[in-house]
C-alpha positions in Angstrom: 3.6 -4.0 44.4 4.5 -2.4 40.8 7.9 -2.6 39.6 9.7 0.0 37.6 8.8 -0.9 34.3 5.0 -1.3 35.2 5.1 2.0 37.3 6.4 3.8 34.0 4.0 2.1 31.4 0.9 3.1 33.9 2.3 7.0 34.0 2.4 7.3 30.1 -0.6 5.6 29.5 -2.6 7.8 31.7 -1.0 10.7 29.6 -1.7 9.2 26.4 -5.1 8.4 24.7 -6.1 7.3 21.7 -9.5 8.7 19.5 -11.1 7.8 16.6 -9.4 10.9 14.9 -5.8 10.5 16.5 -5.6 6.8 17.4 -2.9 5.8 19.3 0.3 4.6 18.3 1.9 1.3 20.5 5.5 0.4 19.8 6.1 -3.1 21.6 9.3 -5.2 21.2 10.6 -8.6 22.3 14.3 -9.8 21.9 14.0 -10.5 18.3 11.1 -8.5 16.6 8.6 -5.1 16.8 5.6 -4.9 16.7 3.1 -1.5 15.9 -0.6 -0.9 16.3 -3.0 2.0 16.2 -5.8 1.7 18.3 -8.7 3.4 19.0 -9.1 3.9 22.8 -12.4 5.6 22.6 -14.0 2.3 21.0 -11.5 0.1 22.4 -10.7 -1.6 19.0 -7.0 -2.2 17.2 -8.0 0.2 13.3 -4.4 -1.9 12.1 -1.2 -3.4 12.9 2.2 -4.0 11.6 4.9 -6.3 12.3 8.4 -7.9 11.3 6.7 -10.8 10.1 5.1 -9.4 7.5 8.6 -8.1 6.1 10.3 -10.7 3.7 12.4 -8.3 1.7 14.7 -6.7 5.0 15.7 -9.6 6.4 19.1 -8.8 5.8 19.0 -5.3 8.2 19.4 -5.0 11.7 16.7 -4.4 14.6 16.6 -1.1 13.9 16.7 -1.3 10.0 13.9 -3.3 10.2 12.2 -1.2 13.1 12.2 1.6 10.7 10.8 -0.2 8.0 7.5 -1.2 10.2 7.4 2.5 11.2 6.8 3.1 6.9 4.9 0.4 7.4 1.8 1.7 9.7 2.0 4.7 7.9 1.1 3.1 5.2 -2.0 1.1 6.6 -2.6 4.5 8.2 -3.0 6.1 5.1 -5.0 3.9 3.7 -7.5 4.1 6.7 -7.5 8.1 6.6 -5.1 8.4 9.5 -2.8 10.9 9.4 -2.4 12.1 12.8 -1.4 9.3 15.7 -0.7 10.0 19.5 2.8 8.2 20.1 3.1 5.5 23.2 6.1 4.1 24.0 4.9 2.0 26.6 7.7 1.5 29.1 10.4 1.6 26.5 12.8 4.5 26.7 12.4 6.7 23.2 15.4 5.1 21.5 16.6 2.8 19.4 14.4 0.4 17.9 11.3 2.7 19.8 12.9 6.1 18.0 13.4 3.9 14.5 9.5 3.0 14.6 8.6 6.7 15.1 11.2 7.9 12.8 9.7 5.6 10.0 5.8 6.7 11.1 7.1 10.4 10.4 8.9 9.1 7.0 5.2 8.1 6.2 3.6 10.4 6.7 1.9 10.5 10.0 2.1 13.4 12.2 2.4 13.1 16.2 
């Protein structure tokens, strides 16, 4: 038996899809950090990822400072892959917060969704 949180996660997921030319966007987050991947659905493979770990110079913000920041941050990678165009997943999170900082700092970048 599914609980909530898996029930919501299965729903968007069979909604969102990832291809080679819009790969998807995941947003995950523990307690302390976020993560952000794209990932191509179609082949099945991760194109990049970002995370809080690779940021040294915002240790100072808050969870959603530093959400933000890894949102500029996949853009980044994104652009540099020739993505420019993501399909957004939020997984079971609710689209706010440290979720809305991450696609607030994708759109920042320069990636459309």
């Amino acid at each position: 038996m599914k609980n909530t949180v898996d029930r919501r996660k299965t729903r968007i997921r069979a909604k969102v899809k990832g291809t080679t030319q819009r790969p998807r966007l995941s947003v995950f987050r523990s307690n302390k950090h976020v993560y952000a991947q794209l990932i191509d659905d179609v082949k099945k493979q991760t194109l990049t990822g970002a995370s809080e770990t690779e940021l040294k110079a915002v240790e100072k913000a808050n969870k959603s400072g530093r959400a933000k920041e890894i949102g500029l941050l996949i853009a980044k990678k994104a652009a540099a892959k020739k993505v420019t165009t993501v399909v957004f997943d939020r997984g079971a999170y609710k689209y706010h917060g440290r979720v809305k900082a991450v696609a607030e700092g994708a759109r920042e970048g320069g990636l459309k969704f």
